[in-house]
N, C-alpha and C positions, 0 to 999 in steps of 0.2 A: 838694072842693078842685080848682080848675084845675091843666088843667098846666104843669109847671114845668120850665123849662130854666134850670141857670145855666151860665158858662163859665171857667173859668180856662186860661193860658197856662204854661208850662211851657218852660224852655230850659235847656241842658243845654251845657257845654263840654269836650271832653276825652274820654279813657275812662273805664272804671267806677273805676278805682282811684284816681286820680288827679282826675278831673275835676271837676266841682262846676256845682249848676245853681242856678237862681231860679224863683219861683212867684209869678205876680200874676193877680188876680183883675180880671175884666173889667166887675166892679162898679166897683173904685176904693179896694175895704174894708179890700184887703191888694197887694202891689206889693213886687216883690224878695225874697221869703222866701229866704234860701238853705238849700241843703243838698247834703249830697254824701252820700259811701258810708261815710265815716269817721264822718259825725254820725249816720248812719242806725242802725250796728251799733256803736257806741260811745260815748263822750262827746259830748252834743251841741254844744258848743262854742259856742252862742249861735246855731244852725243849728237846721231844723227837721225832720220826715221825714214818708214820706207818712204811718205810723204816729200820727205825732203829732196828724197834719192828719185822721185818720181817727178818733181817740179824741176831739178838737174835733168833728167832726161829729157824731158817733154820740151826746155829749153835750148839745152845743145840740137836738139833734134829741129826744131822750127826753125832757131838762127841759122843751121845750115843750109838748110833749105830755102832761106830768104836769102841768101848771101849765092847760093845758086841760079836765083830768079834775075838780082840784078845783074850777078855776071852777063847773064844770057841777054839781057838788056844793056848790054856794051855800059852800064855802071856799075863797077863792081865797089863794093864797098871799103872806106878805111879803115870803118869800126864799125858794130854793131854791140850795142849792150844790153843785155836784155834778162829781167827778172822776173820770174815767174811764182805764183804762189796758187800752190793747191789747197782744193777745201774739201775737206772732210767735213759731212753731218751726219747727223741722225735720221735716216730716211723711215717713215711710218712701215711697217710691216717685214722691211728689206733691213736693220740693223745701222749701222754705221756703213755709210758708202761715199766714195770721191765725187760729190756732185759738182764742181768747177774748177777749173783751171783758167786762170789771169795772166796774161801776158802783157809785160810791156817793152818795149822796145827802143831804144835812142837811137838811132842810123846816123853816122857821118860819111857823106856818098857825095863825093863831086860832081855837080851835074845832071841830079835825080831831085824833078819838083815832087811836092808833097803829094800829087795826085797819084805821080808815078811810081813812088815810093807806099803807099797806100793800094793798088794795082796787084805792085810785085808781093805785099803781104797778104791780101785775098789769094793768091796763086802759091806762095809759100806754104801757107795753112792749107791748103787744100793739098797739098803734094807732101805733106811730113804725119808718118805711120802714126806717130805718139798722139797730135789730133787730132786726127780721123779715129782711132782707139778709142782715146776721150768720149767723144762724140756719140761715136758707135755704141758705148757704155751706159748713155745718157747723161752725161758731165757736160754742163753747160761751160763752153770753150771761146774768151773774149780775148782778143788780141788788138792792142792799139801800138801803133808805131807813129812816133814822131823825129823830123830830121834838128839834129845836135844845133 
């Protein structure tokens, strides 16, 4: 795989309590997300947070990667759905840190048993940068797939 840079902007108005920022991508794909500290640690309010934008990443990033695995396994998938949800806590000494990322997954794949399909997701997770990150971070990282 080449290397890859991508870039997103980021601006911010205000203090942390009060204030409220935007996120646009300097592809063009996304432009004005907002969020602030109220949607981050609360209701998100039609607001996004980095958390959100980091369970979106770490998802698109796996389901690729799994939809790779079965290619290569002559099943390549119809669909694959998958939702992920990051956990922020309160680590003792360390502040506020992303201690887990939850994966789950629905696979509709012609021809792929559950063993095979559970195979290709131990190899997926192991081959997608955003888990190994995780991981490497100390974010306890669960991925469970089942077929549709």
């Amino acid at each position: 795989m080449p290397h890859i840079e991508r870039t997103a902007h980021v601006g911010w108005d205000g203090n942390l309590a009060r204030g409220a920022g935007t996120l646009d991508g300097a592809s063009g794909s996304f432009a004005r997300l907002p969020f602030s500290l109220p949607s981050r640690v609360g209701e998100p309010g039609g607001k996004t947070s980095p958390e959100e934008l980091l369970a979106a990443a770490h998802g698109g990033c796996l389901t690729m990667s799994l939809a790779g695995e079965l290619t290569s396994a002559g099943t390549p998938p119809g669909r694959l759905d998958t939702a992920v949800t990051i956990e922020m806590d309160e680590v003792e000494g360390q502040g506020h840190q992303i201690v887990g990322s939850r994966v789950e997954i629905v696979a509709r794949v012609d021809g792929v048993t559950d063993a095979s399909l559970q195979a290709a997701v131990v190899e997926a997770h192991a081959g997608c940068p955003f888990s190994q990150l995780l991981e490497r971070a100390g974010a306890t990282v669960t991925v469970t797939a089942r077929l549709a």
